[in-house]
PyMOL Python script that loads the backbone (N, CA, C, O; Angstrom):
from pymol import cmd

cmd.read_pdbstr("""\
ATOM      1  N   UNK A   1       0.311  11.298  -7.670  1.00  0.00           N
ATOM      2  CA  UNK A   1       1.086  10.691  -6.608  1.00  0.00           C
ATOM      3  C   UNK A   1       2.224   9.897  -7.244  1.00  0.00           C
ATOM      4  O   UNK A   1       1.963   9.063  -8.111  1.00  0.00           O
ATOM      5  N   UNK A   2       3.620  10.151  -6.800  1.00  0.00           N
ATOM      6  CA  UNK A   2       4.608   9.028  -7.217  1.00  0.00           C
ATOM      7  C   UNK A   2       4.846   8.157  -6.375  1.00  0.00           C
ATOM      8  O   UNK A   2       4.155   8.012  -5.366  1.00  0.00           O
ATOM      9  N   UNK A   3       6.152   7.240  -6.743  1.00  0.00           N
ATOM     10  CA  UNK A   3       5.938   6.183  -5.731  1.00  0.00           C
ATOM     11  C   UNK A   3       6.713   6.378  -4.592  1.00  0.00           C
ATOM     12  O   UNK A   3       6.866   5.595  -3.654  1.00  0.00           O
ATOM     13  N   UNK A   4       7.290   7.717  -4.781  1.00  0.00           N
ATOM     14  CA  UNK A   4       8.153   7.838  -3.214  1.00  0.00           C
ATOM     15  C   UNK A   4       7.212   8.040  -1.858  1.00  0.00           C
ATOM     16  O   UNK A   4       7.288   7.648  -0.694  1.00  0.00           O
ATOM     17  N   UNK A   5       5.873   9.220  -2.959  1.00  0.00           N
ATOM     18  CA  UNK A   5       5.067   9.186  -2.028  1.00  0.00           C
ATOM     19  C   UNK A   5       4.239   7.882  -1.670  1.00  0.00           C
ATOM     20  O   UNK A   5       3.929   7.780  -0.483  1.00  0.00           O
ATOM     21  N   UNK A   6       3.951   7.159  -2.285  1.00  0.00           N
ATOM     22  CA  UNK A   6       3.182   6.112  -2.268  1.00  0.00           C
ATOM     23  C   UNK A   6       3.843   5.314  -0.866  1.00  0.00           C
ATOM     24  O   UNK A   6       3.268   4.827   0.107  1.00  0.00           O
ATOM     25  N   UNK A   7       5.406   5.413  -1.239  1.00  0.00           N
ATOM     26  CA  UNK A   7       5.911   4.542  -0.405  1.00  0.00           C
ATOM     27  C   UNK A   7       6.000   5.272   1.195  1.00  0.00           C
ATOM     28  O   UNK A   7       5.932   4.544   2.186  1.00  0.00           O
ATOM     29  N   UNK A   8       6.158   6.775   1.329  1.00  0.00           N
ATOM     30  CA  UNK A   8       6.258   7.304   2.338  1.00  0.00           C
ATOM     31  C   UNK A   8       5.074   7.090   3.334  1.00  0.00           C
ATOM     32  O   UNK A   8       5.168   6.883   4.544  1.00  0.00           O
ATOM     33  N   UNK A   9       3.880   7.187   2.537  1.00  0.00           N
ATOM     34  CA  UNK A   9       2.650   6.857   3.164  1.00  0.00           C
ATOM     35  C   UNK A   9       2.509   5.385   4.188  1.00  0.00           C
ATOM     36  O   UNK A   9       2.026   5.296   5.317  1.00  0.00           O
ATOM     37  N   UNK A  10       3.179   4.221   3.240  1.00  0.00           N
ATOM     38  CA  UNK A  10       3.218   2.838   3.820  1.00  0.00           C
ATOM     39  C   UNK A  10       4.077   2.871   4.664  1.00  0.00           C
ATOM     40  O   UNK A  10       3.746   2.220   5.656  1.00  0.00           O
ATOM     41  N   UNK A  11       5.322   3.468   4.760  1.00  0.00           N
ATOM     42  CA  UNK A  11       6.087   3.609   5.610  1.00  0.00           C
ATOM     43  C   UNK A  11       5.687   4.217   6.879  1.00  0.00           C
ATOM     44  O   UNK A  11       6.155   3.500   7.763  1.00  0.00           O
ATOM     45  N   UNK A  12       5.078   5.145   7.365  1.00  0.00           N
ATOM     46  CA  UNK A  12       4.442   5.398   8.131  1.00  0.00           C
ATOM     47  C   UNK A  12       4.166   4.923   9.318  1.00  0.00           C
ATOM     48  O   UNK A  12       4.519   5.171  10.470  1.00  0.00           O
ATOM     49  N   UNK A  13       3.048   3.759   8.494  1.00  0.00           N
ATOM     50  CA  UNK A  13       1.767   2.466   8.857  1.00  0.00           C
ATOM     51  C   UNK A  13       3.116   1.101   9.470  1.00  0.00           C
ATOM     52  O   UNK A  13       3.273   0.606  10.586  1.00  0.00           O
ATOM     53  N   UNK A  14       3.924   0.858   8.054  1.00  0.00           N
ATOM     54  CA  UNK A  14       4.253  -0.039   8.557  1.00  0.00           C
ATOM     55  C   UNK A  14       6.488   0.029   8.274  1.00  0.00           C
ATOM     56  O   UNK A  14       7.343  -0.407   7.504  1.00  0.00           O
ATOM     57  N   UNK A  15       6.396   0.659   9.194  1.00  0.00           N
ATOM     58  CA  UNK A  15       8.060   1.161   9.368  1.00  0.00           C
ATOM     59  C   UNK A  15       8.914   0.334   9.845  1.00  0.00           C
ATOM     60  O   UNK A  15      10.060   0.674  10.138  1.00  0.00           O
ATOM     61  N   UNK A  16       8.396  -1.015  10.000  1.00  0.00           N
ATOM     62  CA  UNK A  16       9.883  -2.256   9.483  1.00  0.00           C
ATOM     63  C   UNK A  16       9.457  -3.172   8.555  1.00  0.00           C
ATOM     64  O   UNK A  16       9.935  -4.306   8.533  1.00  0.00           O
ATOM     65  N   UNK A  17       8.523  -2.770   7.704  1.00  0.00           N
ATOM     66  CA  UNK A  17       7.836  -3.619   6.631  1.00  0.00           C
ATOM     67  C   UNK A  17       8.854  -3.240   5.391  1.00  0.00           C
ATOM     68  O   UNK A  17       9.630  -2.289   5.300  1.00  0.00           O
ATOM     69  N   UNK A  18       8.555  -4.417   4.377  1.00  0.00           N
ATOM     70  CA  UNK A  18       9.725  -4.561   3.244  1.00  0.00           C
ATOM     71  C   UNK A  18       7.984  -3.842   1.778  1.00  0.00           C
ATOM     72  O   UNK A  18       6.885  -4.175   1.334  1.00  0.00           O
ATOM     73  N   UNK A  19       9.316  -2.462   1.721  1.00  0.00           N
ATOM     74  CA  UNK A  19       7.910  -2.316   0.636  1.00  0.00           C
ATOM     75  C   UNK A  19       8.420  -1.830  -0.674  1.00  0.00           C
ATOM     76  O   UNK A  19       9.405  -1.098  -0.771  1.00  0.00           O
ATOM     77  N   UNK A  20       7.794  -2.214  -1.569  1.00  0.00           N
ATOM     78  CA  UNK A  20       8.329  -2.332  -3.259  1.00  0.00           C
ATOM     79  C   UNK A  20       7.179  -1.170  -3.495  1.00  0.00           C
ATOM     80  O   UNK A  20       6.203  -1.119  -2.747  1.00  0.00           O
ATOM     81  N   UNK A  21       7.334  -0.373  -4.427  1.00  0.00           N
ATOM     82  CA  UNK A  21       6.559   0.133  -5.236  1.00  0.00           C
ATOM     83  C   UNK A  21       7.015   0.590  -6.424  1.00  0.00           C
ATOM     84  O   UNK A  21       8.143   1.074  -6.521  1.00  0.00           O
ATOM     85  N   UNK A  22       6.050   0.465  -7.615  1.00  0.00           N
ATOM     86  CA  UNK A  22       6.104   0.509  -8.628  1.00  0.00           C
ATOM     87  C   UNK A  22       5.153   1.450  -9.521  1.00  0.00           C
ATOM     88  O   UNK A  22       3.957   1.273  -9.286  1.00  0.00           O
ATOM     89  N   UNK A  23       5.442   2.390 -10.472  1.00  0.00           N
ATOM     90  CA  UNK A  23       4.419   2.738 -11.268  1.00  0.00           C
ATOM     91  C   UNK A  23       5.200   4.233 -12.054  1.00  0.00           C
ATOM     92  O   UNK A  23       5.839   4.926 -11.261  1.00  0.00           O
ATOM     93  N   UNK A  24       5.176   4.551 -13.017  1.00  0.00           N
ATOM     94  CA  UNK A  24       5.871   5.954 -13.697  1.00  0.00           C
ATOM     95  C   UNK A  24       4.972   6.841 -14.048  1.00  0.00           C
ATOM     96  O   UNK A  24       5.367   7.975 -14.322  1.00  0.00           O
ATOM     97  N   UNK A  25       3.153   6.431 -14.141  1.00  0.00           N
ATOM     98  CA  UNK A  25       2.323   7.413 -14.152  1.00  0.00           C
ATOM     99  C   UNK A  25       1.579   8.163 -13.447  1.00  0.00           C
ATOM    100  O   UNK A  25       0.961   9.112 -13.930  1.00  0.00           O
ATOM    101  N   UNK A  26       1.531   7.727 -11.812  1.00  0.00           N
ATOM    102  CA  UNK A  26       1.294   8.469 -10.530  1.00  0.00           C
ATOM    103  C   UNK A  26       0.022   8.424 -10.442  1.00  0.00           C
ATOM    104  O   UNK A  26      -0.651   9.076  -9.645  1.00  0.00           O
ATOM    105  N   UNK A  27      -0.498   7.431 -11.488  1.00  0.00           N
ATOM    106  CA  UNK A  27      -2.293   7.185 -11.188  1.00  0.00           C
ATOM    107  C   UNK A  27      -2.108   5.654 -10.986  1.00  0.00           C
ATOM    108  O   UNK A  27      -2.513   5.139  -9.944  1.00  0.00           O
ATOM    109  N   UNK A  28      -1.530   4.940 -11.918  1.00  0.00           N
ATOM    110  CA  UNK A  28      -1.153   3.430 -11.743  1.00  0.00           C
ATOM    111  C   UNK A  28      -0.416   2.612 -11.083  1.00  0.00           C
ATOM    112  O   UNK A  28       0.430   2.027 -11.760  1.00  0.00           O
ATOM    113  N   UNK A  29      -0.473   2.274  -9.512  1.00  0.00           N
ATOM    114  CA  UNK A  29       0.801   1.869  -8.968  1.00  0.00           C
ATOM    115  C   UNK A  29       0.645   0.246  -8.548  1.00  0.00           C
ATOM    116  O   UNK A  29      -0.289  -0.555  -8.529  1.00  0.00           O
ATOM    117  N   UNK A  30       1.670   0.217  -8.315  1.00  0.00           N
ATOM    118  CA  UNK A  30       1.356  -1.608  -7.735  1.00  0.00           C
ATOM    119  C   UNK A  30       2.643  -1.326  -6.677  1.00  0.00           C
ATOM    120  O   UNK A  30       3.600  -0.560  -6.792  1.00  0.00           O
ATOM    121  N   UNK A  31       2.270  -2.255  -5.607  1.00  0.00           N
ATOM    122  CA  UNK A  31       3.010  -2.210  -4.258  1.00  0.00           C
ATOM    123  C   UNK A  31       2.772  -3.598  -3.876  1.00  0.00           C
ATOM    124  O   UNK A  31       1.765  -4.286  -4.044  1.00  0.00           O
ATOM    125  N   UNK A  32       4.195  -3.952  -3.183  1.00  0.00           N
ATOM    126  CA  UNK A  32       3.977  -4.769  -2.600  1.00  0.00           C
ATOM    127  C   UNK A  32       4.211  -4.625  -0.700  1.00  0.00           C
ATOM    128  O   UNK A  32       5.234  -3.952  -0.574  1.00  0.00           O
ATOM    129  N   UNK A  33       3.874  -4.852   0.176  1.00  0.00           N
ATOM    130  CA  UNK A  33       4.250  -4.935   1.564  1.00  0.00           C
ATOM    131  C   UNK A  33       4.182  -5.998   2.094  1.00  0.00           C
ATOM    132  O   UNK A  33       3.283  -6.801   1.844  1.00  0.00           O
ATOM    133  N   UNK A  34       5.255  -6.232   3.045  1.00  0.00           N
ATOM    134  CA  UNK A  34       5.461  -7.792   3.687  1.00  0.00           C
ATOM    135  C   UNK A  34       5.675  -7.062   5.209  1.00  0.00           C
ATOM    136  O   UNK A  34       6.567  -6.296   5.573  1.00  0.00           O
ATOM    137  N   UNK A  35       5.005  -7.372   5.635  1.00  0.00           N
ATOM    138  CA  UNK A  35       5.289  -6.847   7.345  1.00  0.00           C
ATOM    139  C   UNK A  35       4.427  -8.137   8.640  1.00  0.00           C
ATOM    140  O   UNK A  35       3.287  -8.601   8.655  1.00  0.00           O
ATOM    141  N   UNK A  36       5.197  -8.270   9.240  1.00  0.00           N
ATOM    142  CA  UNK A  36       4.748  -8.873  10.628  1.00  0.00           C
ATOM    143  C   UNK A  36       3.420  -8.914  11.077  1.00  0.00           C
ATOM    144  O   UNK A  36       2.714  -9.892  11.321  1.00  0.00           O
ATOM    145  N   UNK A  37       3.187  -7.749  11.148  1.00  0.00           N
ATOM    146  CA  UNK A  37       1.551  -7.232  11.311  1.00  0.00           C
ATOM    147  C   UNK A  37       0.635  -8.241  10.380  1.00  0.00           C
ATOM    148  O   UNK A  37      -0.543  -8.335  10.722  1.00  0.00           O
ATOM    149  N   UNK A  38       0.839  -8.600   9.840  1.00  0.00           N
ATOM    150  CA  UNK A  38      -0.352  -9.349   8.674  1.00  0.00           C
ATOM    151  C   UNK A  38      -0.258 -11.266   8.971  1.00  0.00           C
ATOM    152  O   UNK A  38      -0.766 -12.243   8.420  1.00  0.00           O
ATOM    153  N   UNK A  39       0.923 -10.997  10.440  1.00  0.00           N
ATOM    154  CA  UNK A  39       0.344 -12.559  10.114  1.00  0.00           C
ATOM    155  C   UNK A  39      -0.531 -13.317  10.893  1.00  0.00           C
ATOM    156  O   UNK A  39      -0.364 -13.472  12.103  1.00  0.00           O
ATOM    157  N   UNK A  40      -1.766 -13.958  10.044  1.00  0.00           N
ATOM    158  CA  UNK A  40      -2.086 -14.660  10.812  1.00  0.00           C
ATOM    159  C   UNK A  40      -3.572 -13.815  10.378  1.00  0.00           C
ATOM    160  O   UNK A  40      -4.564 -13.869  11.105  1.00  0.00           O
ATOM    161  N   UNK A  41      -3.551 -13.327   9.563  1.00  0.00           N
ATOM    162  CA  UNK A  41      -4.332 -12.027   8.771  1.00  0.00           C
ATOM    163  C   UNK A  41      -4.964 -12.457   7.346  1.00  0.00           C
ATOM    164  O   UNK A  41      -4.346 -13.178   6.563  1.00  0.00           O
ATOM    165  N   UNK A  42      -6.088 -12.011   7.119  1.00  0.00           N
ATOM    166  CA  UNK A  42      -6.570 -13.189   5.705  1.00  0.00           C
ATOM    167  C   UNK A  42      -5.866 -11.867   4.559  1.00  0.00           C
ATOM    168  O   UNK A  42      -5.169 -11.006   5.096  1.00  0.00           O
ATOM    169  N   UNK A  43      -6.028 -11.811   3.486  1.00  0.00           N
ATOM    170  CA  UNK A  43      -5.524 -10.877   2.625  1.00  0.00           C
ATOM    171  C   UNK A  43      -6.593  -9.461   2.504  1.00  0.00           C
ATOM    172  O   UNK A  43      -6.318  -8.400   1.944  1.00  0.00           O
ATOM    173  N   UNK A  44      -7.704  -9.773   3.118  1.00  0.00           N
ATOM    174  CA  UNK A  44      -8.807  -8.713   2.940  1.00  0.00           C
ATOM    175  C   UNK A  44      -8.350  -7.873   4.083  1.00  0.00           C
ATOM    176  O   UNK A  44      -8.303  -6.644   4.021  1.00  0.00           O
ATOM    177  N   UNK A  45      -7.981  -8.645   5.231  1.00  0.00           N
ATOM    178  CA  UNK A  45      -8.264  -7.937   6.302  1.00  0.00           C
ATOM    179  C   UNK A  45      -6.791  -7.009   6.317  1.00  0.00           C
ATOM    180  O   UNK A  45      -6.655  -5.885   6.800  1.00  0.00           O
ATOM    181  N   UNK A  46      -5.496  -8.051   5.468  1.00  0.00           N
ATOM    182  CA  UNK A  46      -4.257  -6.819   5.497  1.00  0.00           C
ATOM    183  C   UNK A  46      -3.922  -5.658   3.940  1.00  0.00           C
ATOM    184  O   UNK A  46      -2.918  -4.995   3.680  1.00  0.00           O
ATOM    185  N   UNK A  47      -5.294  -5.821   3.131  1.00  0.00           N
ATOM    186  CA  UNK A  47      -5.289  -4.951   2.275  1.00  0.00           C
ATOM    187  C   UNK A  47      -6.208  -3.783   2.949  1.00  0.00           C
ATOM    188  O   UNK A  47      -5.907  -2.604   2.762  1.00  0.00           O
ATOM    189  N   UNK A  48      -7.456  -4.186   3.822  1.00  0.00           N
ATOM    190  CA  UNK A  48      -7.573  -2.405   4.417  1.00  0.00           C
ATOM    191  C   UNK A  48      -6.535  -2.077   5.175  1.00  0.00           C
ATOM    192  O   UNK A  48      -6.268  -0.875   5.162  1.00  0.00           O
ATOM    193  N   UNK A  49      -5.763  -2.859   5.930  1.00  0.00           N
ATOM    194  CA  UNK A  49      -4.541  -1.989   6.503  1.00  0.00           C
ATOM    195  C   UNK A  49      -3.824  -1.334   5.746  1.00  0.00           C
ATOM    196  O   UNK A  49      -3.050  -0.541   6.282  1.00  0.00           O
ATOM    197  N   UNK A  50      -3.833  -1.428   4.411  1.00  0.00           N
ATOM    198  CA  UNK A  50      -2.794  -0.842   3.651  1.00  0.00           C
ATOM    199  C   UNK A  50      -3.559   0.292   3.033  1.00  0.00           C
ATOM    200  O   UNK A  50      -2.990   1.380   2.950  1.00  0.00           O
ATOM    201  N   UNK A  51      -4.901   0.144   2.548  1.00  0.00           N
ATOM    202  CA  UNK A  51      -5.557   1.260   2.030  1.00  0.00           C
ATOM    203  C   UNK A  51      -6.287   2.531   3.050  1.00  0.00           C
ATOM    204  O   UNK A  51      -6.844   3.546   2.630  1.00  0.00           O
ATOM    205  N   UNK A  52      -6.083   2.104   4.570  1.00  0.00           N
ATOM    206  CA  UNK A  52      -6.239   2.655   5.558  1.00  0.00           C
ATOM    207  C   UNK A  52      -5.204   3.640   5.428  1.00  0.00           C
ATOM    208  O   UNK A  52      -5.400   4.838   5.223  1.00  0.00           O
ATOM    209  N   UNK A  53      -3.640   2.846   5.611  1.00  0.00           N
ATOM    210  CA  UNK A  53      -2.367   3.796   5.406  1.00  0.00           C
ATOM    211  C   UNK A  53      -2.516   5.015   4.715  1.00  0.00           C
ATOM    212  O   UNK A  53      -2.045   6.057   5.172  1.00  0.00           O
ATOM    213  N   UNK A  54      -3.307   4.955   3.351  1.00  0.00           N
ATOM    214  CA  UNK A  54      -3.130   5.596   1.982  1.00  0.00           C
ATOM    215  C   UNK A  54      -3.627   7.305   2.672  1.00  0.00           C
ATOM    216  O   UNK A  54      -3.207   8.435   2.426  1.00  0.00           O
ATOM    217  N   UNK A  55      -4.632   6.813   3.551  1.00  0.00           N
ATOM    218  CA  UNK A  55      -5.134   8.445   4.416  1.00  0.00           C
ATOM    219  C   UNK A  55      -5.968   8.697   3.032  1.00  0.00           C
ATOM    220  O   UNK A  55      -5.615   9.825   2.688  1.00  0.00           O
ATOM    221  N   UNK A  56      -6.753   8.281   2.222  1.00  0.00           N
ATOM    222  CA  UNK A  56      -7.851   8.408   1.095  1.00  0.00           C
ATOM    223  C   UNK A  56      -7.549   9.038   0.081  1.00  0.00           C
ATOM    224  O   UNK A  56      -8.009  10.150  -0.177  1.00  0.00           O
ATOM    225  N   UNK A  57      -6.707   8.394  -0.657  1.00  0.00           N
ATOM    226  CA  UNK A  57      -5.711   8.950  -1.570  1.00  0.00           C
ATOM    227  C   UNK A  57      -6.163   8.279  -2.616  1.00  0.00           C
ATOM    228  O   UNK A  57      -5.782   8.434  -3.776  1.00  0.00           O
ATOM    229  N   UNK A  58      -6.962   7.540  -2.240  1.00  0.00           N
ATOM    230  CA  UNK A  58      -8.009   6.262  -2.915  1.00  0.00           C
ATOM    231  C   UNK A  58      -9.319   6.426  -3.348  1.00  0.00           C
ATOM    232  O   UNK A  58      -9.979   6.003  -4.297  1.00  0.00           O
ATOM    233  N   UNK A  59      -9.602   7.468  -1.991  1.00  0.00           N
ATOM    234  CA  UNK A  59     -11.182   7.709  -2.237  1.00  0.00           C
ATOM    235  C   UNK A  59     -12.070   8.406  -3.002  1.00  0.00           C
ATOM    236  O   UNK A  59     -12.283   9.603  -2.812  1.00  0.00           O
ATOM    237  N   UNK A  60     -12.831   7.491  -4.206  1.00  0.00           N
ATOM    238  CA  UNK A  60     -13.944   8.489  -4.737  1.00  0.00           C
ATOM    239  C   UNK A  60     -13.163   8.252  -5.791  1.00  0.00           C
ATOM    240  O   UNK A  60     -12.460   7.283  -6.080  1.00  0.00           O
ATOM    241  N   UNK A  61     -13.491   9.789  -6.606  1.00  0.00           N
ATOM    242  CA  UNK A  61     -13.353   9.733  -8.049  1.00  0.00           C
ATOM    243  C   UNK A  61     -12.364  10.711  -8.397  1.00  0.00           C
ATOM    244  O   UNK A  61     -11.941  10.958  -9.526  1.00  0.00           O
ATOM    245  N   UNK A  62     -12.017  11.277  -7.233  1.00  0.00           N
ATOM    246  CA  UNK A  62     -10.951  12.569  -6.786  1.00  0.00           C
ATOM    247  C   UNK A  62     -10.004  12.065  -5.891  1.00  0.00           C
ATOM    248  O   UNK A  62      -9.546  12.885  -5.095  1.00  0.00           O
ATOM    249  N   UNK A  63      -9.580  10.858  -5.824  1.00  0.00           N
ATOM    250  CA  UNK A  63      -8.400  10.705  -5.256  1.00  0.00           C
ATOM    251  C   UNK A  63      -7.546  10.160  -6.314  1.00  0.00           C
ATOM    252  O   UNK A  63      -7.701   9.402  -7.272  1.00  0.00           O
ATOM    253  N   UNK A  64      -6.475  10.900  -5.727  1.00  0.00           N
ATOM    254  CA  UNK A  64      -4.794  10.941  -6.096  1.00  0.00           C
ATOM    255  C   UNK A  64      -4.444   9.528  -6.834  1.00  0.00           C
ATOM    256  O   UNK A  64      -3.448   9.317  -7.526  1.00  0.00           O
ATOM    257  N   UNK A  65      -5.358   8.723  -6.568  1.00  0.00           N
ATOM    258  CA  UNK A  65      -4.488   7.469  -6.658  1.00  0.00           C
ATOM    259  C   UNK A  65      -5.856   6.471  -7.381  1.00  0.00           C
ATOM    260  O   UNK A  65      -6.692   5.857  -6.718  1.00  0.00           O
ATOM    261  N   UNK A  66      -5.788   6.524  -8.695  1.00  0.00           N
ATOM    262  CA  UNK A  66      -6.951   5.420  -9.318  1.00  0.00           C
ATOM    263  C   UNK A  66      -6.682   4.371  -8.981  1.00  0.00           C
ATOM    264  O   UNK A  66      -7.462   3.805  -8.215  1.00  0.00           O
ATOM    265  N   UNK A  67      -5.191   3.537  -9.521  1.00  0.00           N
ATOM    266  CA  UNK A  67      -5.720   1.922  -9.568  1.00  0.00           C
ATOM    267  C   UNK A  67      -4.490   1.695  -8.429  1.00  0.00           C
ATOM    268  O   UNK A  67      -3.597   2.518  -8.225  1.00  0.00           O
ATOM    269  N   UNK A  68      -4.626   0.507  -7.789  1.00  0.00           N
ATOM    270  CA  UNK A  68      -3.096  -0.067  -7.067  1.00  0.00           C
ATOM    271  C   UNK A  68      -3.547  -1.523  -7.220  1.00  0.00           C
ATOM    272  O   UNK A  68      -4.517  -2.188  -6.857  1.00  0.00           O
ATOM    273  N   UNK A  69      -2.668  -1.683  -7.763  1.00  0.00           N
ATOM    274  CA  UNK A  69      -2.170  -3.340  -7.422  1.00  0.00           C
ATOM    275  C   UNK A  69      -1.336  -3.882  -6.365  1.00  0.00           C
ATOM    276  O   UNK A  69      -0.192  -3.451  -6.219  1.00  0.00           O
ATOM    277  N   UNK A  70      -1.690  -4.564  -5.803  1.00  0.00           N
ATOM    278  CA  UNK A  70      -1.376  -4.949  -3.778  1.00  0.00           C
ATOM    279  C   UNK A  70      -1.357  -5.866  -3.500  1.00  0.00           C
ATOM    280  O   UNK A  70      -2.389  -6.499  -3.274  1.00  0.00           O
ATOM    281  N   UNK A  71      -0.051  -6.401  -3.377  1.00  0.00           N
ATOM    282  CA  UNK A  71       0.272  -7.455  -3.017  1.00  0.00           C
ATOM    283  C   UNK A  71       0.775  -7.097  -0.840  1.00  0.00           C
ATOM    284  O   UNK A  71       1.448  -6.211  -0.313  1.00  0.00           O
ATOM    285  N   UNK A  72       0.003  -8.313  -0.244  1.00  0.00           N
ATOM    286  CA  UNK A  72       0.558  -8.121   0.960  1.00  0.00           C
ATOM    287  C   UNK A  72       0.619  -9.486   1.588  1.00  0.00           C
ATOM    288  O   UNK A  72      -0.218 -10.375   1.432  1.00  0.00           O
ATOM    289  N   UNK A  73       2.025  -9.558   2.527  1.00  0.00           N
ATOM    290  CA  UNK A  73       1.856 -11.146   3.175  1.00  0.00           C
ATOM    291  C   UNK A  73       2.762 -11.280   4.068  1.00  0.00           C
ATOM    292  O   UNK A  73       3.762 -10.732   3.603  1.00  0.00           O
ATOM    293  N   UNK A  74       3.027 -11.758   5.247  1.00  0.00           N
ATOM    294  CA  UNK A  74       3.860 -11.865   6.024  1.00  0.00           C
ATOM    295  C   UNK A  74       5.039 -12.440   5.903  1.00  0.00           C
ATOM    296  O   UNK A  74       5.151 -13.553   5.389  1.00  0.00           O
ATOM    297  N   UNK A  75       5.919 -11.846   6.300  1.00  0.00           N
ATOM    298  CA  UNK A  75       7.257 -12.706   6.099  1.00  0.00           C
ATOM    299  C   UNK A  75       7.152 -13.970   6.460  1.00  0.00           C
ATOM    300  O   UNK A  75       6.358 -14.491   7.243  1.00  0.00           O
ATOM    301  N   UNK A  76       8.439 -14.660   5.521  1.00  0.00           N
ATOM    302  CA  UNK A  76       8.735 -15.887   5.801  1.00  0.00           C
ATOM    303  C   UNK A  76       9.060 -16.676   6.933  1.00  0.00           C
ATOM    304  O   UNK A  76       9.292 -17.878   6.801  1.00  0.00           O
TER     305      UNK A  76
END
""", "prot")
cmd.dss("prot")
cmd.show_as("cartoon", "prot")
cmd.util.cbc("prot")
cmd.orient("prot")
């Protein structure tokens, strides 16, 4: 997975959210998302929204996507 896809996926979920992604080996990514939706939201509850997004790209030992680093928080 690269990060266009990474990012197309979040985009999706959250399509006026501000989203960074990062990573050049397509197993290692780190993302960040800041969207509306999360406020008022503890960080657990707006990191399954984000790994929800992913559609299990995550899941198991056969998904696309080993590690992410995830940053998420509501705008300012």
């Amino acid at each position: 997975m690269f990060a266009q896809e990474l990012e197309n996926l979040l985009r999706e979920r959250f399509p006026d959210a501000e989203i960074m992604v990062q990573g050049e080996d397509g197993v290692h990514m780190s993302a960040m998302v800041i969207d509306e939706s999360f406020r008022g939201m503890n960080r657990v509850e707006q990191q399954r929204m984000v790994y929800a997004a992913l559609k299990g790209k995550m899941d198991g030992p056969t998904g696309e996507l080993h590690a992410l680093a995830l940053t998420t928080k509501a705008p300012e």
